[in-house]
PyMOL Python script that loads the backbone (N, CA, C, O; Angstrom):
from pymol import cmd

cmd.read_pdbstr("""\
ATOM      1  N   UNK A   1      20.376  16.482  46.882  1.00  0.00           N
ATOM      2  CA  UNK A   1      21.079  16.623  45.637  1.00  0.00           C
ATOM      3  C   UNK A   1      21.008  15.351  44.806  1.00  0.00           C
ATOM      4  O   UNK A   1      21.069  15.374  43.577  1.00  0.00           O
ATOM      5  N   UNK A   2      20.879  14.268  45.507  1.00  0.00           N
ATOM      6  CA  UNK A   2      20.936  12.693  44.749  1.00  0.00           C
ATOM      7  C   UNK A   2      19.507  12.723  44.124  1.00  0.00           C
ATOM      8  O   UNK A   2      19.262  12.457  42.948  1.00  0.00           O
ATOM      9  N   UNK A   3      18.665  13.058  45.002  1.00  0.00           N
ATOM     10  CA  UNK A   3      17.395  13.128  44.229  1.00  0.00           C
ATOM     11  C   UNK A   3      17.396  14.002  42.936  1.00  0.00           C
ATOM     12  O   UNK A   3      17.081  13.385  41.918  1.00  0.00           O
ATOM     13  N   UNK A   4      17.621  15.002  42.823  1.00  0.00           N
ATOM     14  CA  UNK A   4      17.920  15.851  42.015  1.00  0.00           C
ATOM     15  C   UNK A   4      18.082  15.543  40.894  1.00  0.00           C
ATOM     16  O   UNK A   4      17.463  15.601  39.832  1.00  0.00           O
ATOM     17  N   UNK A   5      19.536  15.005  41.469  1.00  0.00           N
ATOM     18  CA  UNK A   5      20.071  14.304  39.796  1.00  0.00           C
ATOM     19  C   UNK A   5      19.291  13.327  39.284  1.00  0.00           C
ATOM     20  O   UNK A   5      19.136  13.222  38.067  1.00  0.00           O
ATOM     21  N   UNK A   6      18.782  12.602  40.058  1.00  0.00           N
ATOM     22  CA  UNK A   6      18.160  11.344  39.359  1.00  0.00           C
ATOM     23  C   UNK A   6      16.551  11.805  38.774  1.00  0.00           C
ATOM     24  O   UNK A   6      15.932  10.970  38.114  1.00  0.00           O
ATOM     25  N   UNK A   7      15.960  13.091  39.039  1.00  0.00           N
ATOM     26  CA  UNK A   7      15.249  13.543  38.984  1.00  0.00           C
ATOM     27  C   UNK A   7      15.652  13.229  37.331  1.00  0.00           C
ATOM     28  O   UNK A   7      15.224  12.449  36.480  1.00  0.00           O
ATOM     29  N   UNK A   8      16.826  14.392  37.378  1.00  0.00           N
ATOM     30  CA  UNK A   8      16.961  15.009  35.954  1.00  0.00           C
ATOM     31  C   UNK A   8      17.280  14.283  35.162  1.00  0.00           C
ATOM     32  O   UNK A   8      17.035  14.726  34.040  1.00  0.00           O
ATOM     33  N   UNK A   9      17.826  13.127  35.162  1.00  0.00           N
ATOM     34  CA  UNK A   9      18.722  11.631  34.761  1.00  0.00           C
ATOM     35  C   UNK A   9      17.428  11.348  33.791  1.00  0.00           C
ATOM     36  O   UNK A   9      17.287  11.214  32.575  1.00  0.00           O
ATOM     37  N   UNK A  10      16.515  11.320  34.978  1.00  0.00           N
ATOM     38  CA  UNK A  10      15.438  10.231  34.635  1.00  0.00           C
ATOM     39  C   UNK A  10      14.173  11.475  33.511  1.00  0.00           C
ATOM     40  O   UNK A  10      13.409  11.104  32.620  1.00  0.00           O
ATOM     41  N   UNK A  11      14.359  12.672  33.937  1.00  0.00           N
ATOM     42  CA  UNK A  11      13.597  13.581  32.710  1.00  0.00           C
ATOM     43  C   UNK A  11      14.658  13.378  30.847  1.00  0.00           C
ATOM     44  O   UNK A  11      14.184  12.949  29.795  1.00  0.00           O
ATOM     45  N   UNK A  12      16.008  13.838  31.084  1.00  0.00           N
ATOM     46  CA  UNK A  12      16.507  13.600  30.409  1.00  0.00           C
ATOM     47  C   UNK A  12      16.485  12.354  29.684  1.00  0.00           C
ATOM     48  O   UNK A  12      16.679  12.350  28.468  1.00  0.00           O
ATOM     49  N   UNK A  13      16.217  11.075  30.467  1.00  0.00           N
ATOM     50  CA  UNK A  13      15.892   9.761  29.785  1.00  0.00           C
ATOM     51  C   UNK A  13      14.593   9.893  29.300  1.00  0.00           C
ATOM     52  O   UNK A  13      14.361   9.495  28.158  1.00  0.00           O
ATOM     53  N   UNK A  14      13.617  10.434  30.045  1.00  0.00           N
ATOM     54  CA  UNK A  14      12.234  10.892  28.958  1.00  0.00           C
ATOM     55  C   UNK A  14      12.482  11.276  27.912  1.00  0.00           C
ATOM     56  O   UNK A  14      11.959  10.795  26.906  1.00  0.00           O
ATOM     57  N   UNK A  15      13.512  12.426  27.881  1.00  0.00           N
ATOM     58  CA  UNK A  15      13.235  13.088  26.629  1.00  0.00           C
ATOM     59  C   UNK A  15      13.659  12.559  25.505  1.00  0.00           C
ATOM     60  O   UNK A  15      13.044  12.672  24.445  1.00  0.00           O
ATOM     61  N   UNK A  16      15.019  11.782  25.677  1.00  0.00           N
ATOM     62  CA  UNK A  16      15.492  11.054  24.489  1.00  0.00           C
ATOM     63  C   UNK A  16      14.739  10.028  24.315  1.00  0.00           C
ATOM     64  O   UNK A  16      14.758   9.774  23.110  1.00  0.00           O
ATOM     65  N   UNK A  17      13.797   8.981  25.112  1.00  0.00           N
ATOM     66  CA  UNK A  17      13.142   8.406  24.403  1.00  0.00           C
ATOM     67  C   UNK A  17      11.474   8.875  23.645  1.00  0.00           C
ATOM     68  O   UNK A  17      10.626   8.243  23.015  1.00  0.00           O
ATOM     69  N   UNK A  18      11.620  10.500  24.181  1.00  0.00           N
ATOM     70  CA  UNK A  18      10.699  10.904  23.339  1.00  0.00           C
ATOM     71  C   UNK A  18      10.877  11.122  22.286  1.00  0.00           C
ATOM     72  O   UNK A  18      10.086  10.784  21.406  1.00  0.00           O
ATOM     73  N   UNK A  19      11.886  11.702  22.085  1.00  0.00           N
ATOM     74  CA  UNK A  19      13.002  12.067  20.114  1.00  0.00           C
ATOM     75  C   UNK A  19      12.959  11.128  19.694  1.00  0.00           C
ATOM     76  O   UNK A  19      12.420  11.195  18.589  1.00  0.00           O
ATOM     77  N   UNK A  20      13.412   9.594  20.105  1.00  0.00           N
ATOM     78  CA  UNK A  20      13.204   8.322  19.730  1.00  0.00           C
ATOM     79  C   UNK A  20      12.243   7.892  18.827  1.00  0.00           C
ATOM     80  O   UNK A  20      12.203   7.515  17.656  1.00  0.00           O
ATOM     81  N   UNK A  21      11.168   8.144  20.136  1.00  0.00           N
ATOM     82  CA  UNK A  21       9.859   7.189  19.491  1.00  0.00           C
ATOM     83  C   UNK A  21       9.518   8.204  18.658  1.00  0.00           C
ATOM     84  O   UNK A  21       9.003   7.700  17.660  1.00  0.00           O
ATOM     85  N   UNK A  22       9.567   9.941  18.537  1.00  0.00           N
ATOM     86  CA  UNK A  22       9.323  10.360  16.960  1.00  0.00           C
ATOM     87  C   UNK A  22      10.106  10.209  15.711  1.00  0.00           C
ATOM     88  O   UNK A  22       9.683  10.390  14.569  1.00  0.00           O
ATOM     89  N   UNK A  23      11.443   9.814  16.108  1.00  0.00           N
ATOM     90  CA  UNK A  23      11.987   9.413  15.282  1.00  0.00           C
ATOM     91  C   UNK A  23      11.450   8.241  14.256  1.00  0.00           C
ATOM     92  O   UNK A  23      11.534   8.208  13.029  1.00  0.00           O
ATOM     93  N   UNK A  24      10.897   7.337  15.127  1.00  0.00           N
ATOM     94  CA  UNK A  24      10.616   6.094  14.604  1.00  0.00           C
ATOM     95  C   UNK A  24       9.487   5.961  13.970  1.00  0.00           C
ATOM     96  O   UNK A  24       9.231   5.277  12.979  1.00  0.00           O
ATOM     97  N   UNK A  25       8.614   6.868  14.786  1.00  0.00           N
ATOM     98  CA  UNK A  25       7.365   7.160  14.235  1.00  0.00           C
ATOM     99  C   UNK A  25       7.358   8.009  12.408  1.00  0.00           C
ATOM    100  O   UNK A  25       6.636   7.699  11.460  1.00  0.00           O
ATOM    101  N   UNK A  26       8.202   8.868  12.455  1.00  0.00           N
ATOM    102  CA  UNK A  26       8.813   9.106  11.319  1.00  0.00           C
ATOM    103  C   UNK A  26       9.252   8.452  10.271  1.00  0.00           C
ATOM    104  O   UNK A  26       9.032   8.713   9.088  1.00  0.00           O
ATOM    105  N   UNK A  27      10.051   7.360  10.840  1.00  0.00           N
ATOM    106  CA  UNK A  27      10.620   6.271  10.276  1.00  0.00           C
ATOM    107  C   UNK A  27       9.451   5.373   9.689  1.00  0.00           C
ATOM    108  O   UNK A  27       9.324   5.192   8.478  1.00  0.00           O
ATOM    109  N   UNK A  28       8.666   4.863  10.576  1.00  0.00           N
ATOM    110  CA  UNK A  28       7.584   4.527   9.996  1.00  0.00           C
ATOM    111  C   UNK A  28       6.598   4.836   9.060  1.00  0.00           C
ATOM    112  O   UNK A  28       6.019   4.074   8.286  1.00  0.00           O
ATOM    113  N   UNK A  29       6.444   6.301   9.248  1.00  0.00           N
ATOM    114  CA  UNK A  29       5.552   6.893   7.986  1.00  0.00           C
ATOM    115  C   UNK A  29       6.221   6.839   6.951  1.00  0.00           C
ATOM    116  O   UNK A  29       5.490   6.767   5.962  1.00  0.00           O
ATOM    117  N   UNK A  30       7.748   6.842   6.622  1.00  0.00           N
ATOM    118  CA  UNK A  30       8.673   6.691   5.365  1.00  0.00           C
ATOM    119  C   UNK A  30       8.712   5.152   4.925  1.00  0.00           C
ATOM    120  O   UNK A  30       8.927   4.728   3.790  1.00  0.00           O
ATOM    121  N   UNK A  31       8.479   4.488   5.971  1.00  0.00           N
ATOM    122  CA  UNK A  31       8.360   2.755   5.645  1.00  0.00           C
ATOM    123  C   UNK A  31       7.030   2.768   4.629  1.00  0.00           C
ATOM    124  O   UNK A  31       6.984   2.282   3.498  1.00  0.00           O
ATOM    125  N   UNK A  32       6.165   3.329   5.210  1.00  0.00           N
ATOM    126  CA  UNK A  32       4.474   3.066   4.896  1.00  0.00           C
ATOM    127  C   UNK A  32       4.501   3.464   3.144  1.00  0.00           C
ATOM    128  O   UNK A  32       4.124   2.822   2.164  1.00  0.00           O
ATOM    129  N   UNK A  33       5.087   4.727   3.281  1.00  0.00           N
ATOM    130  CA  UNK A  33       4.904   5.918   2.058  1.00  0.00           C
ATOM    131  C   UNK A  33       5.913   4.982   1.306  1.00  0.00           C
ATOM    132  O   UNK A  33       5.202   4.291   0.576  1.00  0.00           O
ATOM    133  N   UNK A  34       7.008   4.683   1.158  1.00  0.00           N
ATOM    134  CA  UNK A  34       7.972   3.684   0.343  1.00  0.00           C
ATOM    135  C   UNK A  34       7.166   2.152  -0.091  1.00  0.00           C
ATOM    136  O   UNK A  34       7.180   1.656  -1.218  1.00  0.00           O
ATOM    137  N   UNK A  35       6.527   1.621   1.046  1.00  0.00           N
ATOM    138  CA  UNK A  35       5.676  -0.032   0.595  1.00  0.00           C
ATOM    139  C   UNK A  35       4.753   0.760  -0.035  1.00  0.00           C
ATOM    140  O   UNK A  35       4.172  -0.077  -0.726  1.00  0.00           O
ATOM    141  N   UNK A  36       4.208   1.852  -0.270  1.00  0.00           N
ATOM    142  CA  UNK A  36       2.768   2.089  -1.018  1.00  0.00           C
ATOM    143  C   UNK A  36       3.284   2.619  -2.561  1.00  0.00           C
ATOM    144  O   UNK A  36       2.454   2.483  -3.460  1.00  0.00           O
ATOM    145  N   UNK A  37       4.390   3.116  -2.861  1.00  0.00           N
ATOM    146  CA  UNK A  37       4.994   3.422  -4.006  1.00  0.00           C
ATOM    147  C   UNK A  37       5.834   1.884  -4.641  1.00  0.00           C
ATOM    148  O   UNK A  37       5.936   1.578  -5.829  1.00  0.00           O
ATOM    149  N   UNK A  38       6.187   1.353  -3.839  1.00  0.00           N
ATOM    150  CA  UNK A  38       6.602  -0.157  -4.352  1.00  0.00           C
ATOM    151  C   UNK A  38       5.642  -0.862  -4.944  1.00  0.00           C
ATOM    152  O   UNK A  38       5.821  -1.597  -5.915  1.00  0.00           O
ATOM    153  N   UNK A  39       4.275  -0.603  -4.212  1.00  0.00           N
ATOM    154  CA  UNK A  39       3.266  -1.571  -4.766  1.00  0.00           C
ATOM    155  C   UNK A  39       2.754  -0.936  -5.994  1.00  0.00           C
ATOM    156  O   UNK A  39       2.452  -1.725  -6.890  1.00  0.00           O
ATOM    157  N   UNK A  40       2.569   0.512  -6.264  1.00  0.00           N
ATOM    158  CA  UNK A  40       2.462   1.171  -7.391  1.00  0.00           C
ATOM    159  C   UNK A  40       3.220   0.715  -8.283  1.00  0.00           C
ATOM    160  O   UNK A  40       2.735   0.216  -9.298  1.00  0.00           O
ATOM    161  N   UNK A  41       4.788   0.806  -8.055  1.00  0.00           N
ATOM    162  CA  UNK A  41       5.352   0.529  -9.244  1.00  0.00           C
ATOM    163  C   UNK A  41       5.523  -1.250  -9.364  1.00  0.00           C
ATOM    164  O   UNK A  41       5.709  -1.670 -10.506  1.00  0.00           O
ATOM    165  N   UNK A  42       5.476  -2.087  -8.447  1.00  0.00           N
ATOM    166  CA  UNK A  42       4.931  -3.179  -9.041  1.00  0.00           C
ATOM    167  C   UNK A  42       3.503  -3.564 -10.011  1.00  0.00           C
ATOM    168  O   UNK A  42       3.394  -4.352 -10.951  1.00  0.00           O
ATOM    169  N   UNK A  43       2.543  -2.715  -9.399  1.00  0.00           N
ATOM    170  CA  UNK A  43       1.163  -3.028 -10.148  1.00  0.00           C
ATOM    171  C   UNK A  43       1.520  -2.553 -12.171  1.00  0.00           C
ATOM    172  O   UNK A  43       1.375  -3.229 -13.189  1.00  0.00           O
ATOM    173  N   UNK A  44       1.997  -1.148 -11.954  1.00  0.00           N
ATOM    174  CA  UNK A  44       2.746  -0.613 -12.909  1.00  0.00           C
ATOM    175  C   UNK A  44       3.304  -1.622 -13.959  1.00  0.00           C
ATOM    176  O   UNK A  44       2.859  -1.815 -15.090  1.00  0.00           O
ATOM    177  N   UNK A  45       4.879  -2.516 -13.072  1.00  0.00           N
ATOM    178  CA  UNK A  45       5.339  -2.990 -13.777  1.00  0.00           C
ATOM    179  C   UNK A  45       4.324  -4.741 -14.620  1.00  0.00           C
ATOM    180  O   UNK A  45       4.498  -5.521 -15.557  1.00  0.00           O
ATOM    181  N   UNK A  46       3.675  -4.596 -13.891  1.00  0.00           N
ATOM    182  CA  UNK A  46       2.825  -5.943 -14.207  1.00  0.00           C
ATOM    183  C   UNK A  46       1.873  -5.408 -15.197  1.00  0.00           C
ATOM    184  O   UNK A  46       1.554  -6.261 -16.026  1.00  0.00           O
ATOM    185  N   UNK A  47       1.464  -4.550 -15.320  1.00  0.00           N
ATOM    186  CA  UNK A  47       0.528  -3.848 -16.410  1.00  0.00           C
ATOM    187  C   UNK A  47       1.766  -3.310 -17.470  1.00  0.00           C
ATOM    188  O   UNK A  47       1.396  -2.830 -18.542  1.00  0.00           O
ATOM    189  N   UNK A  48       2.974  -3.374 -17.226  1.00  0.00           N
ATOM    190  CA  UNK A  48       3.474  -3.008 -18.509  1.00  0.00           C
ATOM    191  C   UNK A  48       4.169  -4.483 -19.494  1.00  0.00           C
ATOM    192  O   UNK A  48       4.327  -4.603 -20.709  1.00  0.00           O
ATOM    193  N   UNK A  49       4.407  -5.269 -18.559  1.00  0.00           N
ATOM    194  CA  UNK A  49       4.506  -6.823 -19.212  1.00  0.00           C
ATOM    195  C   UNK A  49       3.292  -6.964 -19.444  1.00  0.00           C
ATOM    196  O   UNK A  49       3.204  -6.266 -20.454  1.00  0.00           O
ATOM    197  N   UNK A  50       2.142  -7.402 -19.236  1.00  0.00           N
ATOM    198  CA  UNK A  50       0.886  -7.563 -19.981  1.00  0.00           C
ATOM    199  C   UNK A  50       1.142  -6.722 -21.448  1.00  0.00           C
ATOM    200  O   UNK A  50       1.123  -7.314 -22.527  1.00  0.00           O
ATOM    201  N   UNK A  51       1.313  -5.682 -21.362  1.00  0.00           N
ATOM    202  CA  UNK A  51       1.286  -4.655 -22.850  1.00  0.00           C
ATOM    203  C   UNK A  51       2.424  -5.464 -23.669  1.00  0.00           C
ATOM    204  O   UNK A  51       2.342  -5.824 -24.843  1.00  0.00           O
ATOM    205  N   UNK A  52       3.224  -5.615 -23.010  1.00  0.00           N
ATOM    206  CA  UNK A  52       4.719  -6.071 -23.885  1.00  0.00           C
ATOM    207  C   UNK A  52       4.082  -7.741 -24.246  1.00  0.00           C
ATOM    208  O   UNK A  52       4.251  -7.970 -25.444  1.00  0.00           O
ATOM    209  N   UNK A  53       3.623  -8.550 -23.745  1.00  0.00           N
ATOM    210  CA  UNK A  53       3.311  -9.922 -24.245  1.00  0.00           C
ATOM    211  C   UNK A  53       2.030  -9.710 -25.198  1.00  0.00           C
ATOM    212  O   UNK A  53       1.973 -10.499 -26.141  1.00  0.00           O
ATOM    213  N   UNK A  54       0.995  -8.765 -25.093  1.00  0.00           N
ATOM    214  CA  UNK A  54       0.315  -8.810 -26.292  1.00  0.00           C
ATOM    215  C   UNK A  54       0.906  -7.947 -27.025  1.00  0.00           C
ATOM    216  O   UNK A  54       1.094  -8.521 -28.098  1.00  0.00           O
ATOM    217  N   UNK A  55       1.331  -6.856 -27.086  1.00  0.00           N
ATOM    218  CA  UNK A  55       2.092  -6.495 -28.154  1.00  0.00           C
ATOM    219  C   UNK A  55       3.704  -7.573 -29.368  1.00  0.00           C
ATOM    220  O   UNK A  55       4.051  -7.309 -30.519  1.00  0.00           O
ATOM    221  N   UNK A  56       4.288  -8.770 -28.361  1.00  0.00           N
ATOM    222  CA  UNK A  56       4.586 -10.001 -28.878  1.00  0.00           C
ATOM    223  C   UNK A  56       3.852 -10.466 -29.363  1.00  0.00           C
ATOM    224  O   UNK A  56       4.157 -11.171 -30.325  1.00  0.00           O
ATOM    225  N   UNK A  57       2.445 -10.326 -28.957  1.00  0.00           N
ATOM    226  CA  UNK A  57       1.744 -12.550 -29.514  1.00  0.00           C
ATOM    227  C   UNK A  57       0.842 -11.074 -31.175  1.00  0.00           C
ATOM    228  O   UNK A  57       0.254 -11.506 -32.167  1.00  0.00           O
ATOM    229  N   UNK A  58       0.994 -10.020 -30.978  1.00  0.00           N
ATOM    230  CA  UNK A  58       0.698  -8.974 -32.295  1.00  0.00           C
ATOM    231  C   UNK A  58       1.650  -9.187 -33.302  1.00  0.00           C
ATOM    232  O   UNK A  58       1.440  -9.390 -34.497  1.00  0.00           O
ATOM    233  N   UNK A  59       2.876  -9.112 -32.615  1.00  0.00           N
ATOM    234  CA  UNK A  59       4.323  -8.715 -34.343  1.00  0.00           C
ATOM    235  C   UNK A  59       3.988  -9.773 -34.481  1.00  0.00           C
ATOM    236  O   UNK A  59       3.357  -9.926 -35.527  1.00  0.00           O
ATOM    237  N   UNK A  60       4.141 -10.861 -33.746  1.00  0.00           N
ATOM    238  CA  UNK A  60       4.121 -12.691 -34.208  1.00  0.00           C
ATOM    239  C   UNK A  60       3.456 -12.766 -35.710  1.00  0.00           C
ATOM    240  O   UNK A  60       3.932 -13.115 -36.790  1.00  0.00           O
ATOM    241  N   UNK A  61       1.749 -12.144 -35.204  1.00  0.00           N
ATOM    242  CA  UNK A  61       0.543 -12.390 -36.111  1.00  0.00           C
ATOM    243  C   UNK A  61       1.214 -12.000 -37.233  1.00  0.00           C
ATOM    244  O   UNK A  61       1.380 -12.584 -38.304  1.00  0.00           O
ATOM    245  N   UNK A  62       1.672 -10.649 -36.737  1.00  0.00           N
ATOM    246  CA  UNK A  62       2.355  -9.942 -38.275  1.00  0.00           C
ATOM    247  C   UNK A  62       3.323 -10.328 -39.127  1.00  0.00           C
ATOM    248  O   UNK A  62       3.489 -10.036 -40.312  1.00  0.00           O
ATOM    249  N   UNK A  63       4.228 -11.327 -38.074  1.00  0.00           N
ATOM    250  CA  UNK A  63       5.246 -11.493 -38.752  1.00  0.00           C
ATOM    251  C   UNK A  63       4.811 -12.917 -39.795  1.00  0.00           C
ATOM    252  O   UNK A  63       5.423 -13.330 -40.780  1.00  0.00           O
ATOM    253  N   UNK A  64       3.744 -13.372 -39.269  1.00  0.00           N
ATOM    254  CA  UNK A  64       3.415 -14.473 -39.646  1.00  0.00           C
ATOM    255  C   UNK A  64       2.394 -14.362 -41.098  1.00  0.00           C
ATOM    256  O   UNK A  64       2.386 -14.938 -42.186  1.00  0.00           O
ATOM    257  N   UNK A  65       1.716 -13.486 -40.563  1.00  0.00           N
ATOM    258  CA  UNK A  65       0.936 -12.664 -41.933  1.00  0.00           C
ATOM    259  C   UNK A  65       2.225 -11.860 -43.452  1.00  0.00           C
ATOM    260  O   UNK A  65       1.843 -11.859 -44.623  1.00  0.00           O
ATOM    261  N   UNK A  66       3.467 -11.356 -43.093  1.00  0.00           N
ATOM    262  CA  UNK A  66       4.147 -10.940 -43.347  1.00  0.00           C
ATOM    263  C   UNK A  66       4.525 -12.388 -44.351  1.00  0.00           C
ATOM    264  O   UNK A  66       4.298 -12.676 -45.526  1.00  0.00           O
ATOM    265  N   UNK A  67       5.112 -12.986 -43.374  1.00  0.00           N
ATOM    266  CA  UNK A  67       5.348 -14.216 -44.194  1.00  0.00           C
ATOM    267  C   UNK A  67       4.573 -15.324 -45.868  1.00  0.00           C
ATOM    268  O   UNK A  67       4.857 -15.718 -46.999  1.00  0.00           O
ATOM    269  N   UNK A  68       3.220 -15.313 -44.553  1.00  0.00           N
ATOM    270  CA  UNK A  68       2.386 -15.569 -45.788  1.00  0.00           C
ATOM    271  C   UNK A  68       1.706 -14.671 -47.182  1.00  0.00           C
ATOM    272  O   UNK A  68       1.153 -15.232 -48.128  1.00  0.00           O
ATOM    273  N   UNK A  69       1.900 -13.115 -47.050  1.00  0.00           N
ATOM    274  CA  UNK A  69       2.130 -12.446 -47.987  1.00  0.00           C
ATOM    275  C   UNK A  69       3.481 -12.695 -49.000  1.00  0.00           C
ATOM    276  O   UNK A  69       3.324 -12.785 -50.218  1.00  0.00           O
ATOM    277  N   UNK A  70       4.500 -12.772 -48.517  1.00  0.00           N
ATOM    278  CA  UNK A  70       5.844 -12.451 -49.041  1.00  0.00           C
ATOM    279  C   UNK A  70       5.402 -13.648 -49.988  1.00  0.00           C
ATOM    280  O   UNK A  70       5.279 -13.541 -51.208  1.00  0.00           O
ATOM    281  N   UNK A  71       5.189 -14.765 -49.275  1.00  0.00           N
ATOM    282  CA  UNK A  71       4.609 -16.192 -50.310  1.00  0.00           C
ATOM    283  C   UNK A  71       3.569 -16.627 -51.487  1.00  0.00           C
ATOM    284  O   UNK A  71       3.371 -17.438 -52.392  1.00  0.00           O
ATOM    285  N   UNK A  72       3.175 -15.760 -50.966  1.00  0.00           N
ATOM    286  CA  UNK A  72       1.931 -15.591 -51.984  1.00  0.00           C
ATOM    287  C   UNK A  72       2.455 -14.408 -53.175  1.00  0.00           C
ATOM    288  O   UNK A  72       1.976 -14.637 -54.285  1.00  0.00           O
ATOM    289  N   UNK A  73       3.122 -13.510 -53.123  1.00  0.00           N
ATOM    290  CA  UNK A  73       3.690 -12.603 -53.910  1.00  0.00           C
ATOM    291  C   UNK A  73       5.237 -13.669 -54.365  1.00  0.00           C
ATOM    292  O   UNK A  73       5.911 -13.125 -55.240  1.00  0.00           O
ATOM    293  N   UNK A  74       5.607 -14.573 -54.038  1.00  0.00           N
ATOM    294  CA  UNK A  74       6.834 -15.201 -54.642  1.00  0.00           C
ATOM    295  C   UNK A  74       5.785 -15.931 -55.625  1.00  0.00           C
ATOM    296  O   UNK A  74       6.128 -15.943 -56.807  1.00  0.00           O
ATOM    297  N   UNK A  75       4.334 -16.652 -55.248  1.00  0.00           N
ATOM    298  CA  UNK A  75       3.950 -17.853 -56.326  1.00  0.00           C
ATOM    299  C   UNK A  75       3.611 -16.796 -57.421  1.00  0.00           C
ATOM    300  O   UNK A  75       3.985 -16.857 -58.592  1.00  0.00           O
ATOM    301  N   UNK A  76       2.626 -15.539 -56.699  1.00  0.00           N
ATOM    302  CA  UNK A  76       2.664 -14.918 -58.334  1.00  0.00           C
ATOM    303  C   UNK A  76       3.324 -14.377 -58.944  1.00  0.00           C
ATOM    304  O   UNK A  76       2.857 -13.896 -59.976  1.00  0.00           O
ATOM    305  N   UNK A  77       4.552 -14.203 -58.673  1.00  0.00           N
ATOM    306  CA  UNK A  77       5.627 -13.587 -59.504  1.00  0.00           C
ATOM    307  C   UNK A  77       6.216 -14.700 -60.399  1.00  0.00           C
ATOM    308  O   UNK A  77       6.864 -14.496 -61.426  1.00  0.00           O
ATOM    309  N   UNK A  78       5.867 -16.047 -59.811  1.00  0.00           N
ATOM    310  CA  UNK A  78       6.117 -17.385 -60.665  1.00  0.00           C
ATOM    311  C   UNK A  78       5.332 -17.261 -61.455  1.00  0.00           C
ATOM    312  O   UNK A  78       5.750 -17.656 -62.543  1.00  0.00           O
ATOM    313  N   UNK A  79       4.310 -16.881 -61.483  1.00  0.00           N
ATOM    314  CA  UNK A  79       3.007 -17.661 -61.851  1.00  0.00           C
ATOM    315  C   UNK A  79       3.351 -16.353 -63.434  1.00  0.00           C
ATOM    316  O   UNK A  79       3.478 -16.477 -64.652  1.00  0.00           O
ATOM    317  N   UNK A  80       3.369 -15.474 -62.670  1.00  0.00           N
ATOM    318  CA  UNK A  80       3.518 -13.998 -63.684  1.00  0.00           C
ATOM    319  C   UNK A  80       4.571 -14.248 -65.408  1.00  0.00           C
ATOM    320  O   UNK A  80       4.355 -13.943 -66.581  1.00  0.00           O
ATOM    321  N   UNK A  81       5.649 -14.911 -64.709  1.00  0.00           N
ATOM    322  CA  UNK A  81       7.141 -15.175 -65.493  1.00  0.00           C
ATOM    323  C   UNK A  81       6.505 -16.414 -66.127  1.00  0.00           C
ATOM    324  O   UNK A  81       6.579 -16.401 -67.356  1.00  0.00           O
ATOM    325  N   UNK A  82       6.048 -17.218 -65.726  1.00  0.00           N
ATOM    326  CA  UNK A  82       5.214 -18.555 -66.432  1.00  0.00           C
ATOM    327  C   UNK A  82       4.709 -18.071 -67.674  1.00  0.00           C
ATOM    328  O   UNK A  82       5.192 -18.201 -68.799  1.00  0.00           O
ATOM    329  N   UNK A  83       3.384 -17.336 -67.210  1.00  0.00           N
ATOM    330  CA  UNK A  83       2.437 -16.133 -68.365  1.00  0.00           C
ATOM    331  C   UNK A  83       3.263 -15.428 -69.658  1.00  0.00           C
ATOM    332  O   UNK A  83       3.025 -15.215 -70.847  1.00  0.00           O
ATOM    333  N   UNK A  84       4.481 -15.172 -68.631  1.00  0.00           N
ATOM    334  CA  UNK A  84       5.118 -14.181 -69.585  1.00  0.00           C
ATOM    335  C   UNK A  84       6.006 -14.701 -70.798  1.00  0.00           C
ATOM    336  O   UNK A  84       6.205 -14.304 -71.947  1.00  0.00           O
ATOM    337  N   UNK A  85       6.467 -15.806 -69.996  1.00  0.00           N
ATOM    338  CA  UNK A  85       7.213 -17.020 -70.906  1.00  0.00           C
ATOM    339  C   UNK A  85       6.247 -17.428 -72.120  1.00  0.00           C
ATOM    340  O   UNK A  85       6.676 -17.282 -73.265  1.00  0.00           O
ATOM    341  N   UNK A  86       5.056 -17.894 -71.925  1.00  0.00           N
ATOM    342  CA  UNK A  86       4.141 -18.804 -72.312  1.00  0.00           C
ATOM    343  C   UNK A  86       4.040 -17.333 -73.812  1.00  0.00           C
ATOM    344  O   UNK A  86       4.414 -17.959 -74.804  1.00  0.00           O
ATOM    345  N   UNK A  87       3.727 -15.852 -74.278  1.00  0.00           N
ATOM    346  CA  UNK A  87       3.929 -15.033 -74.673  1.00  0.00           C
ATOM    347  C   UNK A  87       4.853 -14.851 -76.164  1.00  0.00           C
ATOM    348  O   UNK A  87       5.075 -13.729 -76.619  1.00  0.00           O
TER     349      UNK A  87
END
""", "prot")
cmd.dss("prot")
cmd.show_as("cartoon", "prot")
cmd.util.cbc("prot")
cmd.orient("prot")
């Protein structure tokens, strides 16, 4: 009967460390599948800052072009009222 039990002790200890190690094994494929979507959405997020800093160093140009229009339309509107004076 001692044998027995320890028979079964020791199947029963098989089996839970068989549920175990699929457990883990499980566990692991959810580790794998989670680091491979992390690295997606890191690569992701690094390709979307690239877009966002040249789309910055763009308005800049614009804003800077913007500027030097607005200036050039203030001298001739001087320049215009000068003309118009001079009339």
């Amino acid at each position: 009967m001692i044998c027995r039990t320890s028979y079964h002790e020791y199947k029963r200890l098989i089996d839970e460390v068989l549920i175990l190690t699929h457990e883990y094994k499980r566990l692991i494929d959810e580790v794998l599948i989670l680091t491979d979507e992390y690295k997606r959405l890191t690569h992701e997020y690094k390709r979307l800052i690239d877009e966002v800093l040249i789309l910055t160093d763009e308005y800049k140009r614009l804003i800077d072009e913007y500027k030097r229009l607005t200036d050039e339309v203030l001298i001739l509107t001087d320049e215009y009222k000068r003309l118009t004076d001079e009339y």
